[in-house]
DRENPA-3360 file (N, C-alpha, C; in nm, 2 decimals, always signed):
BEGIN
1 = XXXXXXXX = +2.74/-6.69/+1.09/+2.68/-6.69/+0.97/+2.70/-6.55/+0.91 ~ +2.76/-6.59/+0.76/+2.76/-6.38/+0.71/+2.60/-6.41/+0.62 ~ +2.59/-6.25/+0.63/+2.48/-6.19/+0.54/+2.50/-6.13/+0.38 ~ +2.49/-6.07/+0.32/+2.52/-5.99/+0.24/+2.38/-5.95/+0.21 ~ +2.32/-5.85/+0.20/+2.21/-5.73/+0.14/+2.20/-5.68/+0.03 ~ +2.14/-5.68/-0.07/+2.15/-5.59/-0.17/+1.99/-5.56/-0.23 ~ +1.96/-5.46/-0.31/+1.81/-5.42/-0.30/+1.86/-5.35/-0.43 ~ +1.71/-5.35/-0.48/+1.69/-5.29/-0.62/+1.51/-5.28/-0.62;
9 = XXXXXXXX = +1.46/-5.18/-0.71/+1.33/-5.12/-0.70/+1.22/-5.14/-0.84 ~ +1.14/-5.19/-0.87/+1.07/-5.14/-0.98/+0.91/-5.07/-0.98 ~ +0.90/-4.98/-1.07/+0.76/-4.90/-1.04/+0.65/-5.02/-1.16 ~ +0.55/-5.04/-1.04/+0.47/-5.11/-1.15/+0.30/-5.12/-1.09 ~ +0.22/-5.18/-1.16/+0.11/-5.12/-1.16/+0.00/-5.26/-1.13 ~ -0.05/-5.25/-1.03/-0.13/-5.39/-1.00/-0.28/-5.36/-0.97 ~ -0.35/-5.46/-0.91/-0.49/-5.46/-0.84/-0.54/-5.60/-0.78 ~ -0.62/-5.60/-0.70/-0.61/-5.71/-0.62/-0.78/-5.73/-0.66;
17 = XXXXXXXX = -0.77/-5.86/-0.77/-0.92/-5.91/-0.76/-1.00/-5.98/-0.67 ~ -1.13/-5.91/-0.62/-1.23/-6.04/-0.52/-1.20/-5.93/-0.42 ~ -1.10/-5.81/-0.39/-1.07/-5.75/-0.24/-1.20/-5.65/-0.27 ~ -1.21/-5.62/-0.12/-1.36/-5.49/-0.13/-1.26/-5.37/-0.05 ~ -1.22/-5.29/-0.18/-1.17/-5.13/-0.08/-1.08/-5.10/-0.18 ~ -1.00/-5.01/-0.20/-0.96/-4.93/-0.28/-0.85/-5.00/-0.34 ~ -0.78/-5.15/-0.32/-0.67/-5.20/-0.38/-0.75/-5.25/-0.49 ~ -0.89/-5.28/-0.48/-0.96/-5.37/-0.59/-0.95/-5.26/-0.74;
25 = XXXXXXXX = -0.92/-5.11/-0.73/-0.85/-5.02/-0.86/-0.73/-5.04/-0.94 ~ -0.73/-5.06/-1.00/-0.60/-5.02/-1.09/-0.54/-4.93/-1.01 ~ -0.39/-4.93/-0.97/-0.31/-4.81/-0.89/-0.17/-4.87/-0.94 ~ -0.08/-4.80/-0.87/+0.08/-4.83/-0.90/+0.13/-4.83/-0.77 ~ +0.28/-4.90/-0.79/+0.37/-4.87/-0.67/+0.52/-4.87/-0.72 ~ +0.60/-4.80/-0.64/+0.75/-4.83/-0.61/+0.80/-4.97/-0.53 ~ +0.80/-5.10/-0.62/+0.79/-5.17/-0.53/+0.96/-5.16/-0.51 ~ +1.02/-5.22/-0.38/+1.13/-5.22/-0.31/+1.18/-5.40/-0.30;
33 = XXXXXXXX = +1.31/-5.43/-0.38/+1.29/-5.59/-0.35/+1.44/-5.52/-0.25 ~ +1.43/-5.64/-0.12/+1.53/-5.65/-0.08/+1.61/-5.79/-0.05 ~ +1.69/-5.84/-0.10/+1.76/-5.98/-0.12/+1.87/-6.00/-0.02 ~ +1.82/-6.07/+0.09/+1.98/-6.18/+0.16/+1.98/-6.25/+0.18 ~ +2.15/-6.34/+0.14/+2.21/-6.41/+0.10/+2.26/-6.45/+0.23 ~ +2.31/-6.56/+0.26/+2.36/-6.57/+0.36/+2.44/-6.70/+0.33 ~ +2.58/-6.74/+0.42/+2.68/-6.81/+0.41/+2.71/-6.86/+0.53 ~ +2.79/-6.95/+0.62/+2.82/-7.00/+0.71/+2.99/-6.97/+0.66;
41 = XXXXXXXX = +3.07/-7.03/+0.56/+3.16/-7.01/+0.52/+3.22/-6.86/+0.43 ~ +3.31/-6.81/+0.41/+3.35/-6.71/+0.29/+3.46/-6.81/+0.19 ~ +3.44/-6.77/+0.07/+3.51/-6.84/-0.02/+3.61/-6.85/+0.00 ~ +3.66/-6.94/+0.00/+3.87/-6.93/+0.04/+3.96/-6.94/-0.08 ~ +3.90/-6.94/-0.22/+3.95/-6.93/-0.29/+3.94/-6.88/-0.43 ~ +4.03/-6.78/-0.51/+3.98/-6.73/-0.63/+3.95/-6.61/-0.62 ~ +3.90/-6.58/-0.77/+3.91/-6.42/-0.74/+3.77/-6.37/-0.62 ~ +3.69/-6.45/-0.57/+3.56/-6.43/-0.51/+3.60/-6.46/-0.36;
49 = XXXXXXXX = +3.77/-6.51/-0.34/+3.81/-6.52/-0.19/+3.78/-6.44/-0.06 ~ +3.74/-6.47/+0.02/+3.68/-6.38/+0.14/+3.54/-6.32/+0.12 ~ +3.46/-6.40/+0.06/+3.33/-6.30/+0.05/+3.22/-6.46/+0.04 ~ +3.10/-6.38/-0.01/+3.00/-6.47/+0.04/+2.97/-6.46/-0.13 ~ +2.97/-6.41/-0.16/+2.95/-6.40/-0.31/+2.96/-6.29/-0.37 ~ +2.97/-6.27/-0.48/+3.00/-6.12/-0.59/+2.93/-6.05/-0.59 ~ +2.93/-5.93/-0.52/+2.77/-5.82/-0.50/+2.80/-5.77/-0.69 ~ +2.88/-5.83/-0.76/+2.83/-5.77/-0.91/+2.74/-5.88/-0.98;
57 = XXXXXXXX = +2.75/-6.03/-0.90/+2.66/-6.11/-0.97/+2.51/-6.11/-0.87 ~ +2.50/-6.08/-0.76/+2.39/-6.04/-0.71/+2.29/-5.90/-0.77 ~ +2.38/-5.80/-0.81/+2.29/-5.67/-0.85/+2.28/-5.76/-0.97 ~ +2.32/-5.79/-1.08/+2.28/-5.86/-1.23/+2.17/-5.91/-1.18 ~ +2.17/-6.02/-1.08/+2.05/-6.08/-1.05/+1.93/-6.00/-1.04 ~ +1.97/-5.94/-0.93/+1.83/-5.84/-0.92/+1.76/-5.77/-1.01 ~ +1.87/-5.70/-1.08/+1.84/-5.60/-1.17/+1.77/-5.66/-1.30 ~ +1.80/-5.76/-1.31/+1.71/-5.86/-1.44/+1.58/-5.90/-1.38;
65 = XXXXXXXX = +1.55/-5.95/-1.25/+1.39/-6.01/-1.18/+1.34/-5.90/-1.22 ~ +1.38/-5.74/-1.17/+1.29/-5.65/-1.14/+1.27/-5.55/-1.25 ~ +1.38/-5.58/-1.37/+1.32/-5.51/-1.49/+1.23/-5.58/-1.54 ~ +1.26/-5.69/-1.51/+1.13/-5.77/-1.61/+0.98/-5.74/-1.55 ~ +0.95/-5.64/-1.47/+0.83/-5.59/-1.38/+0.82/-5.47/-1.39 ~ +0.95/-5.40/-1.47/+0.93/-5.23/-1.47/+0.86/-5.15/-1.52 ~ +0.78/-5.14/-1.52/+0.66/-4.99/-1.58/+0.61/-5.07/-1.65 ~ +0.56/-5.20/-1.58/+0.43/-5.25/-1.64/+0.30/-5.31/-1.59;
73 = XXXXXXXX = +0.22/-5.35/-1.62/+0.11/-5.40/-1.55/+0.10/-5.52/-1.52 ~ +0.07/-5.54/-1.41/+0.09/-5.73/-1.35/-0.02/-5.72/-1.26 ~ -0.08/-5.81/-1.37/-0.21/-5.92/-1.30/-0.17/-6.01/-1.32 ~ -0.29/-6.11/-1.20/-0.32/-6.27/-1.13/-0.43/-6.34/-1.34 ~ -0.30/-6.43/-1.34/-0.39/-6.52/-1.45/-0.53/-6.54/-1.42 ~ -0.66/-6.50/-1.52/-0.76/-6.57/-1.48/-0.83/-6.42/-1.42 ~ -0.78/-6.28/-1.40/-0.86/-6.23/-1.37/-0.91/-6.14/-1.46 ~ -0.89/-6.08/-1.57/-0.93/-6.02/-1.62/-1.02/-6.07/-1.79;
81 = XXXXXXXX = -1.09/-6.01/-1.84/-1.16/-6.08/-1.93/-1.08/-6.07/-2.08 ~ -1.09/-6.15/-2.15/-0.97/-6.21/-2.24/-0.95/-6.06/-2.34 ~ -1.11/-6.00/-2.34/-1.12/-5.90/-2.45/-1.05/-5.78/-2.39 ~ -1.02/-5.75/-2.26/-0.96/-5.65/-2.17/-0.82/-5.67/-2.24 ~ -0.75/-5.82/-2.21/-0.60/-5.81/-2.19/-0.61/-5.80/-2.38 ~ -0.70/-5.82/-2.47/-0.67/-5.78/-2.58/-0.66/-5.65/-2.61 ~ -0.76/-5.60/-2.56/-0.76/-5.42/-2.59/-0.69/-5.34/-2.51 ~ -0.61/-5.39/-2.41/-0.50/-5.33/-2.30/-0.35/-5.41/-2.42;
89 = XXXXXXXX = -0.34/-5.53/-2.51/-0.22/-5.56/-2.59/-0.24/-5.42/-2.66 ~ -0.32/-5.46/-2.76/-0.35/-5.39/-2.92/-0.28/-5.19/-2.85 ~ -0.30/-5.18/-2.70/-0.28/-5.04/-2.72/-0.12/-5.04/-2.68 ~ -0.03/-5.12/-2.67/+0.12/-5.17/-2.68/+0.11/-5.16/-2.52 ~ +0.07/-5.20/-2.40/+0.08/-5.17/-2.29/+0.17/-5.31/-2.28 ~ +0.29/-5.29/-2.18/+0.31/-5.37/-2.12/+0.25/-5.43/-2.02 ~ +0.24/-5.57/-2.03/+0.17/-5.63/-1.94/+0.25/-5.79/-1.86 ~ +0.24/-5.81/-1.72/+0.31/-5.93/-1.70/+0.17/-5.97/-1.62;
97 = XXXXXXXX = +0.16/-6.16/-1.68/+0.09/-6.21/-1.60/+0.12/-6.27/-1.47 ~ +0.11/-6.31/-1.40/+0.15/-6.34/-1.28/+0.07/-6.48/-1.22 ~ +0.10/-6.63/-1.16/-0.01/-6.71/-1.17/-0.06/-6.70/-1.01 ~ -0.01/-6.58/-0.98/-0.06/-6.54/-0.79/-0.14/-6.42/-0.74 ~ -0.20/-6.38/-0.66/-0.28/-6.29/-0.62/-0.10/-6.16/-0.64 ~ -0.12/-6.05/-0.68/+0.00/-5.98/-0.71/+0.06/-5.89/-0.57 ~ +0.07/-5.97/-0.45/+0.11/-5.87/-0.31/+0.20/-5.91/-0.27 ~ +0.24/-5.79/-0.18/+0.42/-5.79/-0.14/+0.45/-5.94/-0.09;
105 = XXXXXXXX = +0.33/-6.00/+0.00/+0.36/-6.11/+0.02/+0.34/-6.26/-0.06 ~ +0.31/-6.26/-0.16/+0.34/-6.30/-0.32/+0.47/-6.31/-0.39 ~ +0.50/-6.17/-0.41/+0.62/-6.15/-0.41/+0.71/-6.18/-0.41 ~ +0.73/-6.16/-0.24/+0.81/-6.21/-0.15/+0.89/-6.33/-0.22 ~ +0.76/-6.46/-0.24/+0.78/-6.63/-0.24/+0.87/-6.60/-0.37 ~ +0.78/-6.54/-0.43/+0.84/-6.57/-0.57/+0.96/-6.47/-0.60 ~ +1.00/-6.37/-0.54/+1.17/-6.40/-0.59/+1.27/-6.44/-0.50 ~ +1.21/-6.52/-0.43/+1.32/-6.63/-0.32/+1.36/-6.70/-0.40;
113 = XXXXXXXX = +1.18/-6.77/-0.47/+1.25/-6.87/-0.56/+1.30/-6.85/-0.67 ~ +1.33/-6.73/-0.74/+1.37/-6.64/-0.83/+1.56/-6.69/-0.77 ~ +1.55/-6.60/-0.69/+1.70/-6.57/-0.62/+1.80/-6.69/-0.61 ~ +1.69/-6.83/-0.55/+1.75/-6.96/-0.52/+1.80/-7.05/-0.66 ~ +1.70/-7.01/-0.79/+1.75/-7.06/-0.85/+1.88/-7.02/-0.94 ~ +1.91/-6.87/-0.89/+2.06/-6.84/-0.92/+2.19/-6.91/-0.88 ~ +2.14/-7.02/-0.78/+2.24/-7.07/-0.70/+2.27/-7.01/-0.55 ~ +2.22/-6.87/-0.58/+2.21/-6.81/-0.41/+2.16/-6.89/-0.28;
121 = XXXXXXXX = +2.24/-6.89/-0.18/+2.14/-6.95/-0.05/+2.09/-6.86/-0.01 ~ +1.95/-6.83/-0.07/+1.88/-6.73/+0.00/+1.86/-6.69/+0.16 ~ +1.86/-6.61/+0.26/+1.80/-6.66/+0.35/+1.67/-6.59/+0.38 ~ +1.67/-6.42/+0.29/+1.51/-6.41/+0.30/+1.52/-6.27/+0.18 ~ +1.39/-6.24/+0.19/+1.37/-6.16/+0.05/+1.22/-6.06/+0.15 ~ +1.26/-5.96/+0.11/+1.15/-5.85/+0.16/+1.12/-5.77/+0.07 ~ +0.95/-5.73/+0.06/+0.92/-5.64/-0.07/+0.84/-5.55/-0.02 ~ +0.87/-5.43/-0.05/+0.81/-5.34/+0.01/+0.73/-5.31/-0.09;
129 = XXXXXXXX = +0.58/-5.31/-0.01/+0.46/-5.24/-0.17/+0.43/-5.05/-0.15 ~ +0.51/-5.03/-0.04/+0.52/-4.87/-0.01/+0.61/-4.85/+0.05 ~ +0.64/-4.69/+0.09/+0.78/-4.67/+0.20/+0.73/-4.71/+0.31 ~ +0.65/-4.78/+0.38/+0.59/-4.83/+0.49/+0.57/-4.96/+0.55 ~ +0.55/-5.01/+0.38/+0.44/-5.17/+0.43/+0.54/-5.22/+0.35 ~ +0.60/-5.42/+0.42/+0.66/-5.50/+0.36/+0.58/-5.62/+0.38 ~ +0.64/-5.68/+0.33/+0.62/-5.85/+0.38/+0.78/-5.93/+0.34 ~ +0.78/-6.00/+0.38/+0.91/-6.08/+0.39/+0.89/-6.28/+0.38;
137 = XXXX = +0.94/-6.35/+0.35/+0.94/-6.48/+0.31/+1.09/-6.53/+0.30 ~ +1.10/-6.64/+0.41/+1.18/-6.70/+0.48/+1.18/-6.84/+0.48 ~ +1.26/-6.93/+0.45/+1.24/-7.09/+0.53/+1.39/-7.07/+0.62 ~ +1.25/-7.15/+0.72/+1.36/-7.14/+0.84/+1.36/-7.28/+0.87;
% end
C-alpha cells in the first residue's frame, strides 16, 4: 500500500458549549490538518504516472478546506443566542457555523469526508488542536 502526506494549518477561534473548565471561553488555536491518501496501485499512466496522485491537487485541496476556517470564529449551530451571532455579524467578524461540537476530533470526521469527496481514498486525517494534542479519524 503507498501513502502520500500532506498537511496545511489554519488559526481559528472556537469554544466548547455545556464543557465546565476553561475550553467553555472563547480562545483560539493553530489548528494543524494532516491528510493521507493512500493507494494499493500507482498510476501507470499519463502525466500522474508512478504516483498515487498530484501532491499539487492535494495541497489545492487542503488549502481551500482550511481557508475556509482561517481567522475566523466557528461555533456548534444552536449555541449561541441569535442576538450574539447578530451583534458578533453587524461588527464584520468572520464567523463559520459548524453543525458539530468544534474539536479536533470533529474535525477530524469532517475533513475525511471533506477529502473523500475530492475523489481521494482517504486513509486518515489528523488534526491537531495544539503542538501536542491530536485526534485522528479512520475507517478501517
Amino acid at each position: 500500500m503507498y501513502y502520500l502526506t500532506a498537511e496545511a494549518s489554519f488559526d481559528g477561534a472556537h469554544f466548547l458549549a455545556g464543557y465546565e473548565g476553561k475550553c467553555s471561553n472563547l480562545h483560539g488555536h493553530r489548528w494543524r490538518v494532516i491528510l493521507n491518501i493512500k493507494a494499493s496501485q500507482l498510476q501507470a499512466e499519463g502525466q500522474q504516472r508512478g504516483m498515487v496522485v498530484d501532491f499539487g491537487d492535494v495541497k489545492s485541496a487542503l488549502k481551500k478546506e482550511t481557508d475556509f476556517f482561517d481567522h475566523t470564529f466557528i461555533y456548534e449551530e444552536g449555541t449561541l443566542k441569535e442576538t450574539t451571532v447578530a451583534a458578533l455579524a453587524e461588527e464584520n467578524f468572520l464567523m463559520r457555523t459548524v453543525p458539530f461540537r468544534p474539536t479536533a476530533e470533529n474535525f477530524s470526521k469532517y475533513f475525511f469526508e471533506k477529502f473523500e469527496s475530492y475523489g481521494f481514498d482517504v486513509a486518515e486525517v489528523t488534526v491537531y488542536e495544539t503542538p501536542n494534542n491530536c485526534a485522528s479519524y479512520r475507517e478501517d
